[in-house]
C-alpha positions, 0 to 999 in steps of 0.5 A, a space after each residue: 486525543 493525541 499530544 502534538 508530541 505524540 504526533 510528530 513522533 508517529 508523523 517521523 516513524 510512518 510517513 514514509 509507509 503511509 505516503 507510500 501505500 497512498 501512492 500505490 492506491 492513488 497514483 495521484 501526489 494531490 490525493 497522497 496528500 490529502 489522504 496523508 493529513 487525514 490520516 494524521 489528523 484522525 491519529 491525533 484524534 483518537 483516544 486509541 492507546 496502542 500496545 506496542 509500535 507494530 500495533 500503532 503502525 498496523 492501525 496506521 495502515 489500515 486507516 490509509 487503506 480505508 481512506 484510499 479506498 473511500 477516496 476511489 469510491 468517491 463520487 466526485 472520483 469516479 464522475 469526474 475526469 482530468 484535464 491532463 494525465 500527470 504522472 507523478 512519480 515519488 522522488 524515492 524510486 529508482 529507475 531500476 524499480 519504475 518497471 516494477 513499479 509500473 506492473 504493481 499499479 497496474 494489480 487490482 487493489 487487494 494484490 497491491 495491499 498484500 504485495 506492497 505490505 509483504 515485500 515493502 514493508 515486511 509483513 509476514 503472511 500471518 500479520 497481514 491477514 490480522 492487519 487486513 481482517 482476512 484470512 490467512 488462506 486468502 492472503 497467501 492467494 492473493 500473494 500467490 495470484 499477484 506473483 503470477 500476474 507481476 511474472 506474466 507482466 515482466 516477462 519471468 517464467 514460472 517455478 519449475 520452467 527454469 529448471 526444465 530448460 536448463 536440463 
């Protein structure tokens, strides 16, 4: 079990990247924070001793992956609907982003991940497929088809296009 140091620490270093990746996976500020505390508490709960902080984060991560994704399984999730559609958007986006924003939540889940945690977080292609279990092959595909769907969605053209109407 963890020190209640221990944890204020890791609540300073990552609450802004679990949030986040609850956001992208939810869209629901309620559920972000529920999935926030759990994934803390299971923290402080573990006897896990990281090697390093990229690990501690790595962990970090994949736990709110596991724990959005058990919350959209969820039976009450799926059975239930609300009263009212709220969109609650993070105080942290600007509105130059919401478009972008927008077309991200709008990937299947494992296109989010792998976007998200490449271009937000700065993973490189070789530790997310470690952090994610995946192959590295099949990161780079989803990375490649998220691209070409966020293009199709914002209007961009695709690589070589360009250079072919500029001649």
């Amino acid at each position: 079990m963890k020190s209640e140091q221990e944890a204020k620490l890791a609540i300073d270093k990552y609450a802004d990247t679990v949030r986040r990746i609850c956001f992208v996976h939810l869209k629901n500020y309620h559920d972000v924070e529920d999935i926030f505390q759990d994934v803390f508490l299971k923290y402080l709960l573990c006897e896990k001793e990281f090697m390093s902080d990229e690990h501690e984060k790595a962990w970090l991560i994949r736990v709110t992956i596991n724990a959005c994704k058990d919350t959209l399984k969820s039976f009450f999730r799926k059975k239930v609907s609300s009263l009212e559609e709220l969109v609650t958007e993070p105080h942290y986006i600007e509105e130059d982003n919401r478009e972008v924003l927008e077309a991200i939540l709008q990937l299947p889940d494992k296109y989010k991940t792998v976007i998200y945690l490449h271009y937000y977080e700065g993973y490189t292609v070789v530790e997310i497929a470690a952090i994610l279990g995946k192959n590295q092959n099949t990161v780079y595909s989803w990375l490649s088809r998220a691209k070409t769907q966020l293009r199709e969605r914002l209007g961009g053209e695709p690589f070589g296009q360009q250079d072919a109407q500029s001649i």
